[in-house]
FIPA-252994 format. One line per field, with one value per residue (C-alpha): residue number from 1; y, z, x. Coordinates in steps of 0.5 Angstrom, whole numbers, always signed. Each point is the difference from the previous one (the first is absolute). Layout:
num c(NUM ...)
c2 c(Y ...)
c3 c(Z ...)
c1 c(X ...)
This chain:
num c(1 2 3 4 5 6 7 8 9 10 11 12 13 14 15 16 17 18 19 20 21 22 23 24 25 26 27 28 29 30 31 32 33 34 35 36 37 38 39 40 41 42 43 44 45 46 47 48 49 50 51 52 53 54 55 56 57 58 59 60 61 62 63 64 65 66 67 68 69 70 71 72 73 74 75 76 77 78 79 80 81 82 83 84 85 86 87 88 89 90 91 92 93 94 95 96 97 98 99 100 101 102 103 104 105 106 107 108 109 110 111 112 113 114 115 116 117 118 119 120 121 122 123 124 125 126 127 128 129 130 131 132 133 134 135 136 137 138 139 140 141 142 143 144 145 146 147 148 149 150 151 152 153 154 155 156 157 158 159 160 161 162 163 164 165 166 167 168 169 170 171 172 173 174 175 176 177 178 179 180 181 182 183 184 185 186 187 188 189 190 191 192 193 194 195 196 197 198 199 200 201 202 203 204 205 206 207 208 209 210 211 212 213 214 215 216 217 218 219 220 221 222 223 224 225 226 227 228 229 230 231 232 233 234 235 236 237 238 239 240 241 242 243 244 245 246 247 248 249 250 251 252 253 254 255 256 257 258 259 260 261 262 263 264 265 266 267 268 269 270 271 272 273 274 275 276 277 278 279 280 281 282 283 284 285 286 287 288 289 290 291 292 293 294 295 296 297 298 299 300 301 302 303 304 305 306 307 308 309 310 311 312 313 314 315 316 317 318 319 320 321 322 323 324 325 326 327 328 329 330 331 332 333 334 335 336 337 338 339 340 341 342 343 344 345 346 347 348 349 350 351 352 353 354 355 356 357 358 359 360 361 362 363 364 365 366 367 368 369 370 371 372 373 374 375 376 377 378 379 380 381 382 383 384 385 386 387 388 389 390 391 392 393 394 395 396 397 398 399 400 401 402 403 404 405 406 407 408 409 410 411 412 413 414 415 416 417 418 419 420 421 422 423 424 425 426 427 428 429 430 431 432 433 434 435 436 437 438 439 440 441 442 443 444 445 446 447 448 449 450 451 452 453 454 455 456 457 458 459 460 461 462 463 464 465 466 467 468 469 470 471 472 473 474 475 476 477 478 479 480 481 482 483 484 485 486 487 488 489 490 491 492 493 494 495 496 497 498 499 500 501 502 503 504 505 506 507 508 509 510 511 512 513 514 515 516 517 518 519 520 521 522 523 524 525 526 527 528 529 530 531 532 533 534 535 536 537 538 539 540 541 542 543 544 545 546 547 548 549 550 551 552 553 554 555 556 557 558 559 560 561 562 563 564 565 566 567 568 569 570 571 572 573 574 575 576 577 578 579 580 581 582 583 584 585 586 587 588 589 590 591 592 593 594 595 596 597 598 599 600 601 602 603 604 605 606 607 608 609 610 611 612 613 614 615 616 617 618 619 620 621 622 623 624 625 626 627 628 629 630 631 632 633 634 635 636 637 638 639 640 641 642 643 644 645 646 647 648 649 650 651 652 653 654 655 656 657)
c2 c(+0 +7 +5 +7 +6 +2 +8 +4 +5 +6 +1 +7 +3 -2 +2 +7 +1 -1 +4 +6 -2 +1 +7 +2 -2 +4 +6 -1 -1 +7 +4 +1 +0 -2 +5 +5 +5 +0 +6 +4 +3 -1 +2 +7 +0 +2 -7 -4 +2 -1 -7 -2 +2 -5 -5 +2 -7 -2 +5 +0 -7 -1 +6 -4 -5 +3 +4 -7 -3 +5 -1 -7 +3 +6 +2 -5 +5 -1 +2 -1 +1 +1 +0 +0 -5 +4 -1 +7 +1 +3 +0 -1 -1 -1 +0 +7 -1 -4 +4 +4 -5 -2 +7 -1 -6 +4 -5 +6 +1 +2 -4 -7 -6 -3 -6 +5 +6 -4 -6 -7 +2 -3 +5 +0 -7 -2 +3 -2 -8 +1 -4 +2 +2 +2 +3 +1 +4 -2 -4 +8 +2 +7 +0 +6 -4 -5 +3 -2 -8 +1 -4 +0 -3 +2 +3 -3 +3 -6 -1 -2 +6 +3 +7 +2 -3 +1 -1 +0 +2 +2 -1 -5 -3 +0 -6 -5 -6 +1 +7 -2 -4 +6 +3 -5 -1 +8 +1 -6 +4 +6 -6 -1 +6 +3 -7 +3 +6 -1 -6 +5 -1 -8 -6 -1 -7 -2 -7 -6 -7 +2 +4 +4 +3 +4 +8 -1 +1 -7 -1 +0 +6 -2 +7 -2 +4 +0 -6 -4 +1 +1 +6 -2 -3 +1 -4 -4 -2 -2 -4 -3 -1 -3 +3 +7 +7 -2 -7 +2 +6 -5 -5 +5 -1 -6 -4 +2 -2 -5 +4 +6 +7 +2 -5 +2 +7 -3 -3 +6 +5 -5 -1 +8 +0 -6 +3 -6 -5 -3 -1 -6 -2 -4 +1 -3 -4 -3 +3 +4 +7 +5 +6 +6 +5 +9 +0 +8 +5 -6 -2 +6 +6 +0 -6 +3 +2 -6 -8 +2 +1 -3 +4 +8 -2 -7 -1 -3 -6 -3 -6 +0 -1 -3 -3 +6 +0 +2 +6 +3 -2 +5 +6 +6 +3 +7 -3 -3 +6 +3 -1 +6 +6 +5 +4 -7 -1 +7 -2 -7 +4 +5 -6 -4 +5 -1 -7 -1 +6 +1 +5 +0 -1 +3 -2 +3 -1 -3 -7 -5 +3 -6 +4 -6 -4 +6 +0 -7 +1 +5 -5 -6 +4 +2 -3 -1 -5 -6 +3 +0 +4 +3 +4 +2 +4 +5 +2 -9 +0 +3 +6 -4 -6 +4 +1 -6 -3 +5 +0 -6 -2 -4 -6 +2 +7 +1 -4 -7 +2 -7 -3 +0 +8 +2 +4 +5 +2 +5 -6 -5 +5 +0 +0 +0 +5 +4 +1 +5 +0 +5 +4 +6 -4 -2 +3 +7 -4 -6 +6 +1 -6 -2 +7 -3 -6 +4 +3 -4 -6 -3 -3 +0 -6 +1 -3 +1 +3 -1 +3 -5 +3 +0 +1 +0 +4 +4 +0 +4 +1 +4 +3 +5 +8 +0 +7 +1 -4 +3 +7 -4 -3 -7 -1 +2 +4 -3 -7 +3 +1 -5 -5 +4 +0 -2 +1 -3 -1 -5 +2 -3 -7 +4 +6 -6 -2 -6 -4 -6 -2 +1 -4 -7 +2 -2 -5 -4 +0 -1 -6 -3 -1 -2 -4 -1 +9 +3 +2 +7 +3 +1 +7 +2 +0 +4 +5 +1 +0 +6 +3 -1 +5 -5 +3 -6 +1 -6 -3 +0 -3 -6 -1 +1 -5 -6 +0 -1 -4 -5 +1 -1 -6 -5 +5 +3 +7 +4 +4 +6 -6 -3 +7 +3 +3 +6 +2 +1 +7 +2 -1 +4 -6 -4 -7 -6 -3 +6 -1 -7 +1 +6 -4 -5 +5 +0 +8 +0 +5 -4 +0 -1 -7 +5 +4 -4 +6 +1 +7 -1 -5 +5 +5 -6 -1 +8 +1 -6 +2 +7 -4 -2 +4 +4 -5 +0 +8 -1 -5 -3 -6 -1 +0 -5 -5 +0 +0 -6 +4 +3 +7 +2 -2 +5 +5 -1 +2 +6 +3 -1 +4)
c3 c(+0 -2 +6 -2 +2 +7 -1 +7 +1 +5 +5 +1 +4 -3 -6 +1 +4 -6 -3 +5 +0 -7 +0 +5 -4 -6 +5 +0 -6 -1 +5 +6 +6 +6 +4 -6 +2 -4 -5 +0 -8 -1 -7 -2 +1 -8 -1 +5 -4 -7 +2 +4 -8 -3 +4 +0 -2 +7 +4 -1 +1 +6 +3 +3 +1 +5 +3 +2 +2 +5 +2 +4 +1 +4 +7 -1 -1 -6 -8 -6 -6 -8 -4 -8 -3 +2 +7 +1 +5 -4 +6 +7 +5 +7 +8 +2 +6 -5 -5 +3 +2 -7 -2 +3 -4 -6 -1 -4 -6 -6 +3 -3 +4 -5 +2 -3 +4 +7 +0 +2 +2 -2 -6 -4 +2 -3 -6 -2 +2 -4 +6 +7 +5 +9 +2 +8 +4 +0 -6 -4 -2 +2 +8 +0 -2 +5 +3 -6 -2 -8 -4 -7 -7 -7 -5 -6 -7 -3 -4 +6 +0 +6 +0 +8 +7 +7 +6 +8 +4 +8 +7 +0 +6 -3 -4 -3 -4 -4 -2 -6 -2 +0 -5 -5 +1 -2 -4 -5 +1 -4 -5 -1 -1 -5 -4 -1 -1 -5 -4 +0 -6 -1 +2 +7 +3 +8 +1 +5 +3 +6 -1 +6 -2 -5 +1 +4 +0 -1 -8 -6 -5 -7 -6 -7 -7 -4 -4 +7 +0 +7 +2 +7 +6 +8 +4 +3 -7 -3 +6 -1 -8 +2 -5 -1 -3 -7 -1 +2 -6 -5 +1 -1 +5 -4 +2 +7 +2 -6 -2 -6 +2 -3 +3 +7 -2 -1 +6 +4 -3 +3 +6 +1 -3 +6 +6 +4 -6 +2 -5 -1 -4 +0 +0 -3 +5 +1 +6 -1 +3 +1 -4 +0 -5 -2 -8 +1 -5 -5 -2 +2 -1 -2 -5 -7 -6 -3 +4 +5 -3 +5 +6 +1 +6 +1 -1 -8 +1 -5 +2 +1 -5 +3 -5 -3 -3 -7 +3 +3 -5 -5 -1 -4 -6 -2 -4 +5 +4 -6 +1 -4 +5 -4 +7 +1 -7 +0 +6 -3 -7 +4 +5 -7 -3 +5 +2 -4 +2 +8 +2 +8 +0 +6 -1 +4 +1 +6 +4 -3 -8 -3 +2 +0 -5 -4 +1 -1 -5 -3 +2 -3 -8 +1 -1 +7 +0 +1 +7 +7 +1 +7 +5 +6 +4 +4 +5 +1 +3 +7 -1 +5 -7 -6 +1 +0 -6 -4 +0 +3 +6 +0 +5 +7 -2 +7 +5 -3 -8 -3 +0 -6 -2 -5 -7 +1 -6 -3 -2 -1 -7 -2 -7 +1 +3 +7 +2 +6 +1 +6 -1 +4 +7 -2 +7 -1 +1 -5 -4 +0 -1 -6 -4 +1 -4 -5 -1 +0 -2 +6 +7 +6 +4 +8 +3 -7 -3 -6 -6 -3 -8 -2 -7 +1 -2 +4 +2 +6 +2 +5 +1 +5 -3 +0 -2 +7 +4 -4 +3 +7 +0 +1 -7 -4 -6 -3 +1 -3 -7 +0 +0 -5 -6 -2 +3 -1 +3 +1 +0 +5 -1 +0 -5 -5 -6 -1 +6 -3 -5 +8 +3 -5 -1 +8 +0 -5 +4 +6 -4 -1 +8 +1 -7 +3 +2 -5 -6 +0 +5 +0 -3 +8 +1 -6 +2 +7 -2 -5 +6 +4 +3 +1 +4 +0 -7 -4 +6 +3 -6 -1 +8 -1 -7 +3 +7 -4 -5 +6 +2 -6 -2 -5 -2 -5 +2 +6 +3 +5 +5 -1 +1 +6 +5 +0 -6 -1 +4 -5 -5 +4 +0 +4 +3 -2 +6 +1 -7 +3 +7 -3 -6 +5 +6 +0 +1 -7 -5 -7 -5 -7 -2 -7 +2 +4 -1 +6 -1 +0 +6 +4 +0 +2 +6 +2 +0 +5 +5 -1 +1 +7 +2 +1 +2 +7 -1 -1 +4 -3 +6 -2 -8 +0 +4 -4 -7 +3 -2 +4 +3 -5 -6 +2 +2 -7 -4 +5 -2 -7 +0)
c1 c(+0 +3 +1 -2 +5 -2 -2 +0 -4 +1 -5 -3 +3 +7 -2 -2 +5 +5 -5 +2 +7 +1 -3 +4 +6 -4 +0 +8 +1 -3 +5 -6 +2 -4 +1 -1 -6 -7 +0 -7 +2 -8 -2 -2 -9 +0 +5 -5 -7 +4 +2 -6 -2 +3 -2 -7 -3 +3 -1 -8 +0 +3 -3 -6 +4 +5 -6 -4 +7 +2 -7 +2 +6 -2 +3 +5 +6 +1 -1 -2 +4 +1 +5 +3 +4 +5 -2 -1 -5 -7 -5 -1 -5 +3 -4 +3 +3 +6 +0 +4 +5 +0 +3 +5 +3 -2 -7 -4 -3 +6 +5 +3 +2 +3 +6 +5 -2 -3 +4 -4 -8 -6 -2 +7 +1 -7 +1 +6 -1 -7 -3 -4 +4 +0 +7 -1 +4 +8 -1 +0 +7 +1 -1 -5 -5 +0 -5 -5 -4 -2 -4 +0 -3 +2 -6 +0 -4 -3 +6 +3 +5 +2 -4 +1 -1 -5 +4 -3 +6 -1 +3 +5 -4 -6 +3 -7 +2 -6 +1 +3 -6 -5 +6 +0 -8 +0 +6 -4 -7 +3 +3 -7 -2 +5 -1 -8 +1 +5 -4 -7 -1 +1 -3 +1 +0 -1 +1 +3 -2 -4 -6 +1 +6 -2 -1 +7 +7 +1 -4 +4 -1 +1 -1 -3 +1 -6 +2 +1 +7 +3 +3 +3 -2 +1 +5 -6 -2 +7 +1 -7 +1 +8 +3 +4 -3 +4 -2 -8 -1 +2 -6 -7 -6 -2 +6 +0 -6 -2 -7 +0 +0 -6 -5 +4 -2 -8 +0 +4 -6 -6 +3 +0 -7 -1 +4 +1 +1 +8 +5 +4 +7 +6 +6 +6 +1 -7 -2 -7 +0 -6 +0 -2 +1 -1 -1 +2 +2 +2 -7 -4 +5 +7 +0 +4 -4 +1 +1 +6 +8 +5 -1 +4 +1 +2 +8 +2 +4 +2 +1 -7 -5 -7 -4 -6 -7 +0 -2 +4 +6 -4 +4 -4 +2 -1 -6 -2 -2 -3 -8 -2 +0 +3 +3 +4 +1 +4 +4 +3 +1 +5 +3 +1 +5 +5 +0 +6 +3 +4 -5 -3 -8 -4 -7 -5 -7 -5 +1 -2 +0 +5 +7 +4 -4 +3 +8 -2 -2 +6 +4 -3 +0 +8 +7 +0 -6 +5 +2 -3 -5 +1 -5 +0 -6 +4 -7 -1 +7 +2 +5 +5 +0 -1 +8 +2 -6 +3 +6 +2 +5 +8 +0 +0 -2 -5 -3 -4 +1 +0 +8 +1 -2 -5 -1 -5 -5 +5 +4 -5 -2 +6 -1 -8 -4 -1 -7 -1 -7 -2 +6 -3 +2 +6 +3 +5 +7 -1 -3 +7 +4 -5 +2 +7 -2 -3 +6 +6 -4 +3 -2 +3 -3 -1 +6 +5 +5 +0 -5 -4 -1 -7 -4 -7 -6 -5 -7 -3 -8 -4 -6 +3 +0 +9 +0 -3 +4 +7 -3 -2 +7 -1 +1 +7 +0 +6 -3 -7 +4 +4 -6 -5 +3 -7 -6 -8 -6 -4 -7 -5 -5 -6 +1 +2 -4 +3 -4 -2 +7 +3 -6 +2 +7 +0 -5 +5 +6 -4 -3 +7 +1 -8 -1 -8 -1 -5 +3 -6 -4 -7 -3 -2 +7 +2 -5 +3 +7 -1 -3 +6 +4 +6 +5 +4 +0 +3 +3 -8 -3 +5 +0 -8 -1 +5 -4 -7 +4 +1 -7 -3 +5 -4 -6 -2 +1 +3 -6 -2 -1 +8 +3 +3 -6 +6 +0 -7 +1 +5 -5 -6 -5 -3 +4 -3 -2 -4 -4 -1 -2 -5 -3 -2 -4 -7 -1 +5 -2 -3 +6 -2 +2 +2 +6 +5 +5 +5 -2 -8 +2 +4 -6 -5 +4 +1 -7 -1 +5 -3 -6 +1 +5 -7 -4 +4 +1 +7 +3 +5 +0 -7 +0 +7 -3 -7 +4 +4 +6 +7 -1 +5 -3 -5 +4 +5 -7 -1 +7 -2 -6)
């Protein structure tokens, strides 16, 4: 019989008594003595709100985290504190009789407790091991805080990259072993909470084994594109699925939990219609889950124009390439955006003399008009088509990110950056084209660096010392008034004319008169994902969509039209019934659970079997609640119960009169 090699594994206390005996020769090799007296060199307020600023992500999010941490901490001589990558403190929140003791040690907002400036202590030491951390009394390196016990846990964007940290540090006699617990617990809470924030706009998945977990720090969060394509997961979601980020974004929804993602999204819009309704799925492993879901912007708001491209804001791997509907690899030409408005005819007959020409675009217009679709477009018809296609969505990412997206990092360039360093999207255009979307929230300072490359054609990744040359076409979009913001100061002038080198605006859904040639343009690359969704909609719903004010614009009635698609599924034609109840207030006609609820009431007024029309419907209903609103003498309460209808159905058609 073979022997297997023993392995020895260090008890706790051995381990992390390495662990501090290593940072303590850290602070050695850094020429710290222990002797040394704490500094109180804090930045300047100015400096302060700007760093507070660039982590603005961060700091809203933690906010009420920490305040519900202090809570249970209260009267404990103690505090609660925030800091950046850098371990620079943001905020603090403390029990007044300790903040004063606090100060004295330089344990204040502004001030960095970095290793290289405070030697062994729980927030430098966290950050730089990347793990939770509670350094007690003697175990500091500099003799002056011995006075203090700190706990300390690393915050995580949902990329797993190092963005700050939250610390509770107090008297180091009011030492509680499960201090560090409550850190943990709170610092993953904020994790929670950024990963929702910042996936807002796609497909939000809450799953694990045990039912009773769901809605807690325990559930795994799992982010999905239009197509189905995930976007990134939570440490609780990897660790369930038992594979790393990487290996995860090449499988796509239908491998991960062996069902197609259009059939989930149906069921994931019934269970919402049917609060209640659980949700059930397997994983790879076989073991079955409970899942909860958030259709979110995806479907309801902030779809692109067209079936999703890959996403602005999810990093482009190359190694990765997840297996996509039809659809979504549909690439649009300037043909295909042309469906008769003469407005937009104009603008792609101005875009397409320089599309083979190195000239920079700004394209204008309202969210939701198709930007990206045309600097796809442009890209598509040009002789960079061969290229990558690139887009980053400057207001999707926190400021602290969109340096390190953009123009990328060298290995070991901040705290938790993947070991190997990665390009950012300026690199990965070379050769293709650069899409900036948003551009008006580009922060001042990557303003800045981002002129420099237009410049020189060259950047300078974070932690580098080398330009790297680049050779790229660019593309911006906004909706913001730039002009206004140059006179505001918080955009730059000569950025401003550097990426406007032409400039078009889209214009908005609903002064279009092409409607119908974009309503079957849609349905046909919607029906690529959905082969059984209606290939037309019904002459009702024609009528309401010409009535529509869309302000969601192209984006809104994609989202709109695969949504009913879906409800419609192997029917004949989408229908008023099949449409989202929200959008019937955009349309200014009444929602289809009224007309049913109102038809069917005995007091109804008659309604001539001849005209059906929504028009002729809405003016049917507006008389009947008028009707009864003065039968009961105005009393809302009275008139909804009778009509069988919510209050705020009453109330919507009152604020229409």
């Amino acid at each position: 019989m073979t022997r297997r090699p023993s392995v020895t594994v260090k008890p706790p206390d051995a381990a992390r008594a390495d662990a501090i005996a290593q940072a303590h020769a850290r602070s050695r090799s850094l020429g710290l003595r222990t002797s040394a007296t704490p500094e109180f060199d804090a930045l300047a307020a100015a400096d302060l709100r700007g760093l507070i600023d660039a982590n603005h992500a961060l700091y809203h999010q933690a906010r009420p985290v920490m305040d519900a941490l202090h809570a249970q901490i209260v009267d404990t001589e103690s505090m609660v504190l925030l800091t950046d990558r850098n371990g620079v403190i943001l905020h603090s929140l403390g029990d007044t009789d300790f903040v004063e003791k606090a100060r004295r040690v330089a344990l204040r907002p502004g001030v960095s407790w970095a290793e290289r400036d405070r030697g062994t202590n729980a927030i430098g030491t966290a950050l730089v091991e990347g793990q939770p951390t509670t350094i007690h009394a003697g175990e500091h390196f500099l003799r002056a805080n011995h006075i203090l016990t700190c706990s300390c846990a690393p915050i995580a964007d949902p990329w797993g990259r190092t963005l700050g940290a939250l610390d509770v540090s107090g008297e180091s006699h009011g030492f509680h072993k499960h201090t560090l617990a409550l850190v943990r617990m709170s610092a993953q809470m904020i994790e929670n909470h950024l990963f929702n924030t910042e996936f807002a706009d796609a497909v939000r998945l809450q799953f694990h084994a045990r039912a009773e977990f769901i809605g807690t720090l325990y559930e795994g969060l799992a982010a999905f594109a239009p197509d189905g394509t995930l976007l990134c997961a939570n440490r609780s979601a990897l660790f369930q699925f038992g594979a790393p980020l990487a290996t995860l974004q090449q499988r796509g929804f239908d491998a991960l939990f062996g069902v197609s993602f259009a059939s989930f999204l149906q069921r994931l819009m019934q269970a919402h219609a049917n609060p209640g309704t659980p949700l059930t799925l397997t994983l790879p492993s076989g073991v079955r889950v409970v899942a909860q879901g958030t259709p979110g912007a995806t479907i309801t708001r902030a779809q692109p124009a067209w079936p999703a491209p890959p996403s602005s804001t999810s990093s482009t791997r190359s190694e990765a390439k997840p297996a996509r509907p039809a659809s979504a690899n549909w690439q649009p030409t300037f043909a295909d955006l042309d469906t008769g408005d003469a407005r937009m005819t104009a603008v792609l007959e101005r875009v397409a003399r320089v599309r083979g020409r190195d000239i920079a675009v700004l394209v204008l217009g309202r969210t939701g008009t198709g930007k990206e679709w045309l600097a796809r477009a442009l890209h598509q018809d040009s002789p960079r088509r061969d290229a990558p296609f690139i887009a980053l969505n400057c207001a999707a990412l926190p400021d602290s990110l969109i340096e390190a997206e953009l123009f990328g990092y060298e290995d070991g360039a901040f705290t938790g950056a993947k070991r190997r360093g990665s390009p950012g999207k300026i690199q990965q255009a070379h050769g293709g084209t650069l899409f900036l979307d948003e551009i008006g929230d580009m922060p001042l300072a990557q303003q800045v660096r981002l002129m420099r490359v237009l410049q020189e054609r060259a950047v300078m990744p974070l932690g580098g010392t080398r330009a790297v040359p680049v050779d790229l076409r660019i593309v911006c979009a906004t909706h913001r008034d730039l002009r206004a913001m140059i006179a505001e100061g918080t955009f730059r002038e000569d950025l401003y004319y550097r990426i406007n080198g032409l400039a078009v605006t889209l214009p908005p859904l609903a002064g279009r008169t092409d409607l119908d040639a974009l309503v079957a343009r849609v349905l046909t690359l919607v029906r690529r994902e959905i082969p059984e969704a209606p290939a037309r909609i019904a002459p009702d719903v024609r009528a309401c969509f010409k009535r529509c004010r869309w302000p969601g614009n192209l984006r809104q009635l994609a989202n709109v039209l695969r949504t009913a698609a879906i409800m419609a599924e192997g029917e004949d034609a989408i229908e008023l019934a099949h449409l989202p109840e929200d959008l019937l207030d955009d349309c200014d006609l009444p929602h289809d659970d009224e007309a049913s609820d109102l038809a069917a009431d005995p007091h109804s007024v008659d309604l001539p079997a001849t005209d059906t029309s929504p028009a002729r419907l809405a003016d049917w209903q507006a008389r009947l609640i008028d009707d009864t609103l003065s039968r009961h003498g105005g009393n809302v309460s009275a008139a909804a119960r009778e009509l069988g209808l919510a209050r705020n159905t009453v109330y919507r058609h009152l604020r229409r009169r």
